[in-house]
KOLLUMNU-681195 format. One record per atom (N, C-alpha, C): residue in three letters; x, z, y. Coordinates in pm, whole numbers, plus 32768, in hexadecimal, padded with zeros to 4 digits. Layout:
N
ALAXZY/...
% end
This chain:
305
UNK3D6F118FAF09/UNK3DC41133AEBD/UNK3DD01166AE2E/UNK3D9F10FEADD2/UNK3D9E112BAD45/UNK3E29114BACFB/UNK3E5A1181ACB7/UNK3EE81180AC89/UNK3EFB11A9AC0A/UNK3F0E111BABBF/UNK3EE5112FAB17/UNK3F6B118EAAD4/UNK3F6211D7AA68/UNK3FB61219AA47/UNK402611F2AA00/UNK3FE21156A9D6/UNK409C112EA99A/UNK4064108EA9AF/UNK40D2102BA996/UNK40B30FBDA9A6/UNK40B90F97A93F/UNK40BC0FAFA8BD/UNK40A50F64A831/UNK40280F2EA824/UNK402D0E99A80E/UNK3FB30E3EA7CF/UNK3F900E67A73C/UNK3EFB0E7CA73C/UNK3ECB0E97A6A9/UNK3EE00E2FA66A/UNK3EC80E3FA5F2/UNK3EBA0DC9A596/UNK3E5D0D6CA5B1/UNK3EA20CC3A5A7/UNK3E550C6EA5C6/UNK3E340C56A648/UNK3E680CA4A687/UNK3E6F0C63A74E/UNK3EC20C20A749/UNK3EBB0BBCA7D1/UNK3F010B5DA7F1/UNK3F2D0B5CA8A2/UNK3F990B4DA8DE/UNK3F7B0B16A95C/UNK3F4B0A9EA94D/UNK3F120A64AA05/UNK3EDF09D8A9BD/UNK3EBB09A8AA6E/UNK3EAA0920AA70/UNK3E7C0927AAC9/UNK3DDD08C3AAC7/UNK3D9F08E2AB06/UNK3D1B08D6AB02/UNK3CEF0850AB75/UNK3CB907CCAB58/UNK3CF30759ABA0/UNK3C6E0750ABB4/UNK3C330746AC0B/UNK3BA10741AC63/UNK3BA306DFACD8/UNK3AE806BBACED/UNK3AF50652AD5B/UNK3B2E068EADD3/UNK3B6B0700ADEF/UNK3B700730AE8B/UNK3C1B077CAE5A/UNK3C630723ADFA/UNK3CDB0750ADE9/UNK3CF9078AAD92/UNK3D9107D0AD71/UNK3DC30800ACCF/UNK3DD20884AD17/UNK3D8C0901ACB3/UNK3D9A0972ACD9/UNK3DFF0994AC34/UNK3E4E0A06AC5A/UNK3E810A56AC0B/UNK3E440AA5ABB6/UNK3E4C0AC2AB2D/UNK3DE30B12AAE0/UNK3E0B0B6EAA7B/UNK3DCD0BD9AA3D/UNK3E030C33A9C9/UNK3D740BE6A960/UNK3DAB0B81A8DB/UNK3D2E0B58A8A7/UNK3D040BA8A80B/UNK3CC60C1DA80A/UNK3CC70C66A77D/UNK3C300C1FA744/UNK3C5C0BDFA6D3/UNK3BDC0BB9A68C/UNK3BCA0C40A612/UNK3B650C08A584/UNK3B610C74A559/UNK3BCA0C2DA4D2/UNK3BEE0CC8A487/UNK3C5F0C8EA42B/UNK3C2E0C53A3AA/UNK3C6C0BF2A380/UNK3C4D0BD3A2F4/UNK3BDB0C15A28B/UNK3B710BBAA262/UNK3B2D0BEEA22A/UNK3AC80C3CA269/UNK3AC80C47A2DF/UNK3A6D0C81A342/UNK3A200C28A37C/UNK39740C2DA379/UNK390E0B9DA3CF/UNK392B0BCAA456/UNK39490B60A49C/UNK39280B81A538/UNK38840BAEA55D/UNK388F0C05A59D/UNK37FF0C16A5CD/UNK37C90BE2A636/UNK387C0BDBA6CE/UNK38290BB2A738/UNK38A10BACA77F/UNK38B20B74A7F0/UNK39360B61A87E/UNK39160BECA8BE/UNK39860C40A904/UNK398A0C68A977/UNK39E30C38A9C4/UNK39D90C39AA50/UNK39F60C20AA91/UNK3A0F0C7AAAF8/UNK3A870CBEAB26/UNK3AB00D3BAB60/UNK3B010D02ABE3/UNK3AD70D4DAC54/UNK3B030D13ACD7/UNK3B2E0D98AD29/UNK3BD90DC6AD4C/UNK3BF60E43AD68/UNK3BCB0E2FADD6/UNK3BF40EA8AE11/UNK3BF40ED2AEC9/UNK3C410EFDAF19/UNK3C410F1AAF7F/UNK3CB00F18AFE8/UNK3D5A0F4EAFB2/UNK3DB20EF6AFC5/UNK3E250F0EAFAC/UNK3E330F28AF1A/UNK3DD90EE9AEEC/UNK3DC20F02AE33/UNK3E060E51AE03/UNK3DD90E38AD8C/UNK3E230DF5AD37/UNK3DE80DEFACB2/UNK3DF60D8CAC35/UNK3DA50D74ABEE/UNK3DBF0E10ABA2/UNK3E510E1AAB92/UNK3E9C0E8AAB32/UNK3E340F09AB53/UNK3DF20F1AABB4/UNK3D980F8AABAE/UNK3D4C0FAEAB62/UNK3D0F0F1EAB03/UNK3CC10F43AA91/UNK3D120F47AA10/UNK3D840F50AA1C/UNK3DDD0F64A9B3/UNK3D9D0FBDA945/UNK3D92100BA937/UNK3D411091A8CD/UNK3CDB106EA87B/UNK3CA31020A8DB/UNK3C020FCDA8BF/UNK3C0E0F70A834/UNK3C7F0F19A863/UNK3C900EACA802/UNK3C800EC0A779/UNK3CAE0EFBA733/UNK3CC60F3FA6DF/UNK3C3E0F77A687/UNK3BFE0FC4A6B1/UNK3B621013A668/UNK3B060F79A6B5/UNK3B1A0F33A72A/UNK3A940ED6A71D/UNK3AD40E3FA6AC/UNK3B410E29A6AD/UNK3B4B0DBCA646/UNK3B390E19A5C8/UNK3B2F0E74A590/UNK3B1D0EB9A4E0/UNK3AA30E96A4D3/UNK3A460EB2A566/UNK39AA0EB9A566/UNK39860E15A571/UNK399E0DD0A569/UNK39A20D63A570/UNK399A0D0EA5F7/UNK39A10D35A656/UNK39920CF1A6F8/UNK3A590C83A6F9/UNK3A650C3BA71A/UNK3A840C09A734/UNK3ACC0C2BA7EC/UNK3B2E0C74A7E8/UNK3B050CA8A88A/UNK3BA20C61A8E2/UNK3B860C3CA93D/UNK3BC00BCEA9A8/UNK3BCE0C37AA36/UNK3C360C8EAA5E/UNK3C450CC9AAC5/UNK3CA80C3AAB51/UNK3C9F0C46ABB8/UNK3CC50BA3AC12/UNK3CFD0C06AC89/UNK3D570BC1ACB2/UNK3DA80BE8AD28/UNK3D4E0B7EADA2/UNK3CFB0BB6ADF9/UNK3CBC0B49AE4E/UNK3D140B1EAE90/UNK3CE10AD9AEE3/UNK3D2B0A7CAF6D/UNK3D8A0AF2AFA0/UNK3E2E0AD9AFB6/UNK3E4A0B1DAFEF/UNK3E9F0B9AAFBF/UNK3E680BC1AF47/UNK3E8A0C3EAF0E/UNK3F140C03AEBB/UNK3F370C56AEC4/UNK3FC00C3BAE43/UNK40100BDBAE0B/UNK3FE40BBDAD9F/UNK402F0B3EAD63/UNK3FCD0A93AD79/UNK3F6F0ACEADBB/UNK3F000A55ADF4/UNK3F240A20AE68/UNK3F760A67AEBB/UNK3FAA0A04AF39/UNK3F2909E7AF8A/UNK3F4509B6B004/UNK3EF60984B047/UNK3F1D0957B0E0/UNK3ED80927B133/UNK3F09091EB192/UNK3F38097DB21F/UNK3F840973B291/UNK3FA009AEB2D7/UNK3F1F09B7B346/UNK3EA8099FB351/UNK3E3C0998B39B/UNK3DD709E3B386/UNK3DBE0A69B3D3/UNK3D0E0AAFB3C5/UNK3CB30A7EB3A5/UNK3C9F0A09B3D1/UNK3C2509CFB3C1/UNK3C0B09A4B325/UNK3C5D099FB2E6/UNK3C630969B254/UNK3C5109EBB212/UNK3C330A70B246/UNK3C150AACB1CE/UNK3B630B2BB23E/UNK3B400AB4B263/UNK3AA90AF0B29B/UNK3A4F0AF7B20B/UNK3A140B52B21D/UNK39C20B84B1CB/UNK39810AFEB164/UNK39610AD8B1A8/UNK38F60A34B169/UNK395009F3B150/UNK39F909EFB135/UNK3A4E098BB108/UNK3A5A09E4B073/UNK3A760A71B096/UNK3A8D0ABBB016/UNK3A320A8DAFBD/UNK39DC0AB4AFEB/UNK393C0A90AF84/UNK392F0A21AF40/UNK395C09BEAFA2/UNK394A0936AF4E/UNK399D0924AEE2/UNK3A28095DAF07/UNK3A83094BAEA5/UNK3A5E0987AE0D/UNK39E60A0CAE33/UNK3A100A3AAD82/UNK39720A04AD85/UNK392209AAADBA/UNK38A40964AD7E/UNK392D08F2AD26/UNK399308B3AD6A/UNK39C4086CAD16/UNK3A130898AC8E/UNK3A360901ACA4/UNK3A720965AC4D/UNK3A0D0976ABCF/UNK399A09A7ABEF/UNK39530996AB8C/UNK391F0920AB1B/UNK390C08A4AB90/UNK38D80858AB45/UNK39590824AAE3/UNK39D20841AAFC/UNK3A600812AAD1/UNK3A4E085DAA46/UNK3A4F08F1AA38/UNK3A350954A9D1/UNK39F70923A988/UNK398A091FA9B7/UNK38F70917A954/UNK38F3085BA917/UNK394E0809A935/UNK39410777A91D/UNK38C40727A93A/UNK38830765A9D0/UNK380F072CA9E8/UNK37B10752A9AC/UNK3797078AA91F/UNK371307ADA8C9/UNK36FE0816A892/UNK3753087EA8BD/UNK376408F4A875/UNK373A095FA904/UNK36B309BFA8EC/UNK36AF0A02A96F/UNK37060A69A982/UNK372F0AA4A9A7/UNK37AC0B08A9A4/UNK379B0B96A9F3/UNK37D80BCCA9C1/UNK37B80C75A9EB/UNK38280C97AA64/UNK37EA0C8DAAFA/UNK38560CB4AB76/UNK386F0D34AB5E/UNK38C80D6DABA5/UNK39080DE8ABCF/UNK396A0DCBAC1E/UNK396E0E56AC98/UNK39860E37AD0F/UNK39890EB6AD48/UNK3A350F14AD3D/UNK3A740F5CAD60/UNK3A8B0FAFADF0/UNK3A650FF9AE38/UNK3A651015AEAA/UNK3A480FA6AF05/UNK3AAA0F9BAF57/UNK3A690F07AFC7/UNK3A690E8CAF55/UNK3A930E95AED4/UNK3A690E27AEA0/UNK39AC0E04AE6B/UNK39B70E64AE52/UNK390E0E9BAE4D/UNK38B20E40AEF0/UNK38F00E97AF4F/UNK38B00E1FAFC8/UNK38B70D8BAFDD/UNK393D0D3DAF75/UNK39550CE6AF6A/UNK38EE0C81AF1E/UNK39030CCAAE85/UNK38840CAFAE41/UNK380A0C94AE6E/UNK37E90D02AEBC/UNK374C0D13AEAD/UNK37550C9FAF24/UNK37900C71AF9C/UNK37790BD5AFCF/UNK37770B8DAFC1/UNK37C70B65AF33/UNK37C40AFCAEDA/UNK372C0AE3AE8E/UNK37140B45AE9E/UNK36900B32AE44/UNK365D0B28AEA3/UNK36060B65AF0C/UNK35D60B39AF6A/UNK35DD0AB2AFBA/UNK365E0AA0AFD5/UNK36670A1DB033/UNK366109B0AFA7/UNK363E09D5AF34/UNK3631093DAED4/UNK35B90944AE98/UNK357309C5AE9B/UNK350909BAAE55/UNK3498093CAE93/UNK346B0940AF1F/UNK341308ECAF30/UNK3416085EAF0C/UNK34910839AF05/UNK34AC07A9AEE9/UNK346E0783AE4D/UNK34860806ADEE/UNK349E07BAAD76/UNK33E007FAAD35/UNK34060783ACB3/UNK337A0791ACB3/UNK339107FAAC1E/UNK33090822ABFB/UNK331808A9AB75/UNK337D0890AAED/UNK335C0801AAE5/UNK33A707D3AA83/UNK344907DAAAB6/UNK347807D1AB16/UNK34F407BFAB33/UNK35530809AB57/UNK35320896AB56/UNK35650903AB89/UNK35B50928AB2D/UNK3611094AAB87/UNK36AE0993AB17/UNK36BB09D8AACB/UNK36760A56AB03/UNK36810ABDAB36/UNK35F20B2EAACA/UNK36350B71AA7B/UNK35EB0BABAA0F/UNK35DB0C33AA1F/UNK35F80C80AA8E/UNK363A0D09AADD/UNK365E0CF8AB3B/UNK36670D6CAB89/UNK36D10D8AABEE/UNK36D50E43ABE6/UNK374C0E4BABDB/UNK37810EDBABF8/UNK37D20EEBAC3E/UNK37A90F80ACCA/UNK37FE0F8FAD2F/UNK384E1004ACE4/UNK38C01002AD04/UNK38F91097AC9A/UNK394710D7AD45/UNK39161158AD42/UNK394F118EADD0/UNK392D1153AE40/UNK38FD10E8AE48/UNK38E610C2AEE4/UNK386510D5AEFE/UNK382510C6AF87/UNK37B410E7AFAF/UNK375D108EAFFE/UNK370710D8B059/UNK36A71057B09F/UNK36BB102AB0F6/UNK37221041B15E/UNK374D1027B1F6/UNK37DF1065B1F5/UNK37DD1068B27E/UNK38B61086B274/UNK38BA1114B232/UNK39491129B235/UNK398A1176B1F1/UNK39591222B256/UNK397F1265B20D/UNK396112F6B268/UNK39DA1339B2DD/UNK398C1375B32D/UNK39F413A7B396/UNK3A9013BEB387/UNK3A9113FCB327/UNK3B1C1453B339/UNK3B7413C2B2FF/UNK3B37137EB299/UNK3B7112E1B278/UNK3B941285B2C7/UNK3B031271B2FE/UNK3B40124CB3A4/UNK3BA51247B3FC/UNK3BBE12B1B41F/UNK3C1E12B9B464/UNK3CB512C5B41A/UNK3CBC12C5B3BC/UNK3D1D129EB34F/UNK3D401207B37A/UNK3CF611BAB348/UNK3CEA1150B358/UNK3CED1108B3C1/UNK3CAA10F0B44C/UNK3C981117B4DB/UNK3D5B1117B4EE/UNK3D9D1163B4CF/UNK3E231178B4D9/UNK3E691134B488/UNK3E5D110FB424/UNK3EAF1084B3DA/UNK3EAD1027B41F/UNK3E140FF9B40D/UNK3E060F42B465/UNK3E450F51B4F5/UNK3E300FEAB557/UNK3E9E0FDBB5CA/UNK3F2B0FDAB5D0/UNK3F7F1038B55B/UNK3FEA1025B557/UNK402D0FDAB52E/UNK3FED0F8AB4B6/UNK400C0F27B457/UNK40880EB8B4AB/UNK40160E7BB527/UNK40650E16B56C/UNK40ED0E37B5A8/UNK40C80EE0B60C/UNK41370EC9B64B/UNK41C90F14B5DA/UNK41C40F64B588/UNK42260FCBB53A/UNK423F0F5DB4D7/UNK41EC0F28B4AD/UNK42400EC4B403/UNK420B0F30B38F/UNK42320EADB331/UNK42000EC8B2A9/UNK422C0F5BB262/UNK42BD0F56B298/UNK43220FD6B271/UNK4325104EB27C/UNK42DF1050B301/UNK42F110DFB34E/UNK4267110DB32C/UNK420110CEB30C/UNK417F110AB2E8/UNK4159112BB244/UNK41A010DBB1FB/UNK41C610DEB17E/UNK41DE1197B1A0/UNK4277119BB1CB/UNK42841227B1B8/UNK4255129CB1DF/UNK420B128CB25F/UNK417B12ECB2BA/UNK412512D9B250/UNK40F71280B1FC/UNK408712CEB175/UNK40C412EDB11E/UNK414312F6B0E8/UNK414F1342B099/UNK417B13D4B0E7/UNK419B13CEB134/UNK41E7143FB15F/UNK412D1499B162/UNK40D41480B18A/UNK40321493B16D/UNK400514ADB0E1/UNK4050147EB079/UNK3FF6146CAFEE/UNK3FFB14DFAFAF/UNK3F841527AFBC/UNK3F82159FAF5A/UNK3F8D15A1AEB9/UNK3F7B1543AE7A/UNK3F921533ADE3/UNK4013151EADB0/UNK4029157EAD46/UNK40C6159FACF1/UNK40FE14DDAD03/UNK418F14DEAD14/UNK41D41492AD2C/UNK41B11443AC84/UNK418C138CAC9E/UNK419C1342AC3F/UNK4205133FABF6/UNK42091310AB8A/UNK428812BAAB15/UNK42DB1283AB5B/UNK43471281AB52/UNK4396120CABD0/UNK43541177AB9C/UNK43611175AB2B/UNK432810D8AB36/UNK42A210C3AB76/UNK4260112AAB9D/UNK41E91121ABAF/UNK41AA111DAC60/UNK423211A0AC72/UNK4249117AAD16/UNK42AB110FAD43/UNK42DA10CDAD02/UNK43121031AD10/UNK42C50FFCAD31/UNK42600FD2ACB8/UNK41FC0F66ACE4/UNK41AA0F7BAD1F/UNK4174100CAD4A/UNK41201003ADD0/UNK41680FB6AE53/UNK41F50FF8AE60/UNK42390FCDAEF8/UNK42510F47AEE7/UNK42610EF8AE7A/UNK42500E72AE6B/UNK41B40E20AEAD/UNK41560E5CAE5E/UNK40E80E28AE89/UNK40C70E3CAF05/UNK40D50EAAAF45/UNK40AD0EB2AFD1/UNK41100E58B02C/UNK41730E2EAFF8/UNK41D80DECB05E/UNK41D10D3DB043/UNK41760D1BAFDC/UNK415C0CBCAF98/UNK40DF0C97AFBA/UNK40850CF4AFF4/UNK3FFA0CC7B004/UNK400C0CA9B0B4/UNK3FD30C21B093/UNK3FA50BE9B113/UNK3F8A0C4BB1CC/UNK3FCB0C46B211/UNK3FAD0CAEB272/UNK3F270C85B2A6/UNK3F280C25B2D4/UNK3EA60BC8B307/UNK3E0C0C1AB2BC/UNK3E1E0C18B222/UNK3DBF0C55B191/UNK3DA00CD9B1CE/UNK3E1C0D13B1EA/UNK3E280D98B1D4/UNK3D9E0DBFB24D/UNK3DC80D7BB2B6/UNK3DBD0DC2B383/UNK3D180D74B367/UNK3D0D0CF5B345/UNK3C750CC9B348/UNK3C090D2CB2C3/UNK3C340D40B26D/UNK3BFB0D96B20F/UNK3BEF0E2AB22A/UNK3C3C0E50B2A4/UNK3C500EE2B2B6/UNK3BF00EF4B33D/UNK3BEC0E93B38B/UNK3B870E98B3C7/UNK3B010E7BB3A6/UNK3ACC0E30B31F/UNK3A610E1DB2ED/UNK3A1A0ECDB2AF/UNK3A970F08B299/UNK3A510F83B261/UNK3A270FD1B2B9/UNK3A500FDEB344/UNK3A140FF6B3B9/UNK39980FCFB3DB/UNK397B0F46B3D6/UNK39010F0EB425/UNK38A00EF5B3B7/UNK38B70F0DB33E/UNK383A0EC8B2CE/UNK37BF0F03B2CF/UNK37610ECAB2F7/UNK36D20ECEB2F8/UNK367B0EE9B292/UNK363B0F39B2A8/UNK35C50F69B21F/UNK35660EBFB1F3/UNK359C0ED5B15F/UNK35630E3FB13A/UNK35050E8CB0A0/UNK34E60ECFB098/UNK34B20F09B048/UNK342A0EC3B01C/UNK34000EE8B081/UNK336B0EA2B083/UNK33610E08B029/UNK33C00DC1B07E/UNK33C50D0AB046/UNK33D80D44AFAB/UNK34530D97AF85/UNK345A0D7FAF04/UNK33F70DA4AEB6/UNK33AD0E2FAEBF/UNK333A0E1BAE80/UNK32D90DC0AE6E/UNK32CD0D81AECA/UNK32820D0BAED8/UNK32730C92AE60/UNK32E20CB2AE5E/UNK330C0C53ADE5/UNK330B0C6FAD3D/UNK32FA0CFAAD51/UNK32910D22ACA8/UNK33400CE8AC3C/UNK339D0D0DAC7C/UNK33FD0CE6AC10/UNK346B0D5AABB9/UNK34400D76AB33/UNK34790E02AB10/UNK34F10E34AB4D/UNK34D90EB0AB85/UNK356E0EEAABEF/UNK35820F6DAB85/UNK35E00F84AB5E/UNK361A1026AB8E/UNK36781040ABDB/UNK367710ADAC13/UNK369110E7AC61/UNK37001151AC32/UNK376A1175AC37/UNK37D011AFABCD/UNK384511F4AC27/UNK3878127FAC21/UNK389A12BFAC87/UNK3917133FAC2D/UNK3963136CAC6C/UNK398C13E7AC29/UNK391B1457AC5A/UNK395914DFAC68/UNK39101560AC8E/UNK3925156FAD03/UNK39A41545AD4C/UNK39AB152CADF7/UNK39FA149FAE16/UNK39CB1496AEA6/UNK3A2B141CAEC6/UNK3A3A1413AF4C/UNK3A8F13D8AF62/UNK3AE913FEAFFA/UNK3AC6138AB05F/UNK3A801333B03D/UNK3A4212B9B073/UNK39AB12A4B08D/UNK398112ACB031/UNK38BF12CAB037/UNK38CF132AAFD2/UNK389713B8B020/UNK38781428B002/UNK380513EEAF81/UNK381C145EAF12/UNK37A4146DAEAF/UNK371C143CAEB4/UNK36E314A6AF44/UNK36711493AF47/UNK36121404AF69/UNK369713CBAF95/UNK36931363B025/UNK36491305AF83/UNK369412EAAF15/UNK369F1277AE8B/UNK35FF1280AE57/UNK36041312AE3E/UNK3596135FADE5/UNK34F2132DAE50/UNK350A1317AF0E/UNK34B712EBAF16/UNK3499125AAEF1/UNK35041214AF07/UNK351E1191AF0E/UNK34EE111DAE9E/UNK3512119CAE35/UNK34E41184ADC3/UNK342C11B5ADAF/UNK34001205AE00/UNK337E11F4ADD4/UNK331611D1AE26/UNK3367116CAE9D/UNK334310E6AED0/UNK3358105CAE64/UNK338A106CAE46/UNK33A20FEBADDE/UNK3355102CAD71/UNK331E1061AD4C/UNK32EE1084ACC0/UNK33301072AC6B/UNK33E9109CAC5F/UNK34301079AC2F/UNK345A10EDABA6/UNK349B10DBAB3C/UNK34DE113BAAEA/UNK354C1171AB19/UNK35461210AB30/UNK35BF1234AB99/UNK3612127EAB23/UNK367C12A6AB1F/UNK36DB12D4AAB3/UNK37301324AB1D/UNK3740138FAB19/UNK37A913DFAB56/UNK382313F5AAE0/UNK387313DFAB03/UNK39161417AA61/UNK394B1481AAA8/UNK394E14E4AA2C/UNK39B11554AA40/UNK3A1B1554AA2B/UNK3A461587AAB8/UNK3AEB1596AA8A/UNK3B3F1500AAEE/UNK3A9314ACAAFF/UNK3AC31448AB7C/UNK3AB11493ABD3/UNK3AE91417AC73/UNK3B1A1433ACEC/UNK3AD71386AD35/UNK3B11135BAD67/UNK3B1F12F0ADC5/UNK3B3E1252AD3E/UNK3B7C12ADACD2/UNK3BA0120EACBA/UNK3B961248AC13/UNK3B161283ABCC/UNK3AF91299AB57/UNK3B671259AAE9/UNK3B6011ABAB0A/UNK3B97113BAACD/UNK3C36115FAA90/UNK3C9711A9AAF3/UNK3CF41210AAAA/UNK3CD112ABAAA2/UNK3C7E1307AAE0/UNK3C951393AAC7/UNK3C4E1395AA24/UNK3BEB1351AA1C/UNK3BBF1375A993/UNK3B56130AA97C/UNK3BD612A1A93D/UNK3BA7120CA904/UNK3B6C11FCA861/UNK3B48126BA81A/UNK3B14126FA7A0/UNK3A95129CA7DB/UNK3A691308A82E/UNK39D41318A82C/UNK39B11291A894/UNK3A0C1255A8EF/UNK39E511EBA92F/UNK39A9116AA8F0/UNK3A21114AA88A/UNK39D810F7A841/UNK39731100A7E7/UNK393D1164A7B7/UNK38E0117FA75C/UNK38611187A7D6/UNK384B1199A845/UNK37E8117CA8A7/UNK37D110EDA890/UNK383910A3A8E3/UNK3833100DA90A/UNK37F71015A859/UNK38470FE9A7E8/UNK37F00FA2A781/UNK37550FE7A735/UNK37411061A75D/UNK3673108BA77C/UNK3679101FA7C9/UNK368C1021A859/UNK36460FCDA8AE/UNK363B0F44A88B/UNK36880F21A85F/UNK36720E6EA835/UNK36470E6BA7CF/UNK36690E9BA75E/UNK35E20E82A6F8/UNK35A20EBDA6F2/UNK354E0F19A785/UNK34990F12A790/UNK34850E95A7EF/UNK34DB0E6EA823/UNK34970DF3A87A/UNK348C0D70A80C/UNK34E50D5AA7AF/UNK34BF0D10A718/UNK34610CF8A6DF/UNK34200DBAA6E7/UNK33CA0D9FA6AC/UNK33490D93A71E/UNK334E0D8EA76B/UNK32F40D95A7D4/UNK33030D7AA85F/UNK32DE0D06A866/UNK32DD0CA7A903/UNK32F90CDBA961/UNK32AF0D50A96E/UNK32730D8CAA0F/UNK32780E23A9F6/UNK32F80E8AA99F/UNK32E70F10A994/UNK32D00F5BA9F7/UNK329F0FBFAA28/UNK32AB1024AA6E/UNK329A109BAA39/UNK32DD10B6AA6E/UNK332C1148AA46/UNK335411D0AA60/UNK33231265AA47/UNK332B12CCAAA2/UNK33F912E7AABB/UNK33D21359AB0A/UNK3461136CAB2B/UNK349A13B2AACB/UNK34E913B4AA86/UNK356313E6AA0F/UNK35FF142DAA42/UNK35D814C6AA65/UNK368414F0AA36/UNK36B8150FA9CB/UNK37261465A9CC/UNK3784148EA952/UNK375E1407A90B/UNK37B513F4A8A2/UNK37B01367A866/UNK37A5137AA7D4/
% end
């Protein structure tokens, strides 16, 4: 779980909400400031028990650089609401939602740069998958995809069973009592109060249904690696120095199955996007303007940004 270090909006963010054919999602919308050309959309999709505010840090160095960047509370999460039913947040409903998400961003004609946060990363990369065959070259959204921390199949053992124990206790203990069994677990120096506010907000705010169907997806997700290469569509691959979900090595291969640009950040962990969002963003904008300048980059592996 990502946990940004303060909740102040940079300059020129907006909340917002984001009105698509598959519904109104909640949004953080940072364009670039005055006097600045846009270069391009991102489009940022958190992960488990995450929230748009995770890319909070981000906003900031990618609107100076000129991106235009759009972080979305999916189905379910947070201030996006959703329904009381599992079935509404299966993998291929997520997906569809940020294929609509995108085309909402981008105004239909603008291809746009994904990113896709721990299990948001698995989210992504189905979206692209389950839409690519339909659409034809000209019509594709989709100008990138970057997994940041997540990997090629489920999550790793010791995560597992982390997890494995939420989605079981979840139902019968309540929102409350597990709230306080992870923190009473959380090894990292105690947040800002405003900051551990709005975590216990969001977790008590996010959809349970989201929570138990998404927590079991990180369990069962299947190596899709292969399809995405397949598809020849610029990836990086973007990681701290360890991570508690897909081990290092697990990305670094993953990434050179995809023939992808891999970026390790120092001084990251699991969720780069706050431990160290200045060398983060200076990755993400290399990576998009070499894919600018070039259709189809590939790229060796890079520690450090």
């Amino acid at each position: 779980m990502s946990r940004p270090p303060s909740l102040a909006l940079p300059p020129h963010a907006r909340t917002s909400r984001l009105e698509t054919a598959r519904g109104s999602f909640a949004v953080l919308d940072c364009p670039p400031p005055p006097g600045t050309a846009l270069s391009a959309t991102v489009l940022m999709v958190p992960g488990f028990i995450g929230s748009k505010e995770d890319f909070l840090p981000l906003l900031g160095p990618l609107s100076a650089a000129g991106y235009r960047a759009v972080a979305v509370d999916g189905r379910g999460q947070y201030e996006t609401g959703g329904p009381d039913d599992e079935s509404a947040y299966a993998q291929a409903e997520l997906a569809a939602d940020v294929v609509a998400q995108t085309v909402a961003v981008g105004g239909g004609h603008e291809a746009v740069h994904l990113l896709g946060h721990s299990m948001g990363g698995l989210t992504a990369r189905a979206a692209v998958l389950d839409a690519w065959p339909g659409m034809g070259t000209g019509a594709r959204p989709w100008a990138s995809l970057t997994l940041m921390s997540s990997g090629p199949a489920a999550i790793d053992k010791g995560q597992r069973d982390r997890i494995r124990l939420l989605v079981d206790f979840l139902p019968v203990l309540g929102k409350d009592v597990v709230w306080k069994e992870m923190q009473r677990r959380e090894e990292r120096p105690e947040a800002p109060p405003e900051v551990a506010e709005f975590l216990h907000h969001r977790w008590m705010t996010t959809m349970d249904a989201q929570l138990l169907t998404t927590g079991r997806q990180l369990l069962s997700e299947t190596d899709r690696v292969a399809e995405l290469a397949a598809l020849q569509l610029p990836v990086l691959v973007l990681s701290g120095t360890s991570d508690y979900a897909w081990p290092v090595p697990w990305q670094d291969d993953m990434a050179r199955r995809l023939a992808a640009r891999r970026v390790v950040i120092p001084g990251g962990e699991h969720s780069p996007n706050v431990e160290a969002p200045a060398a983060t963003a200076r990755a993400l904008v290399s990576f998009w303007r070499s894919v600018q300048r070039s259709p189809c980059p590939v790229h060796p592996m890079n520690y450090g940004a």
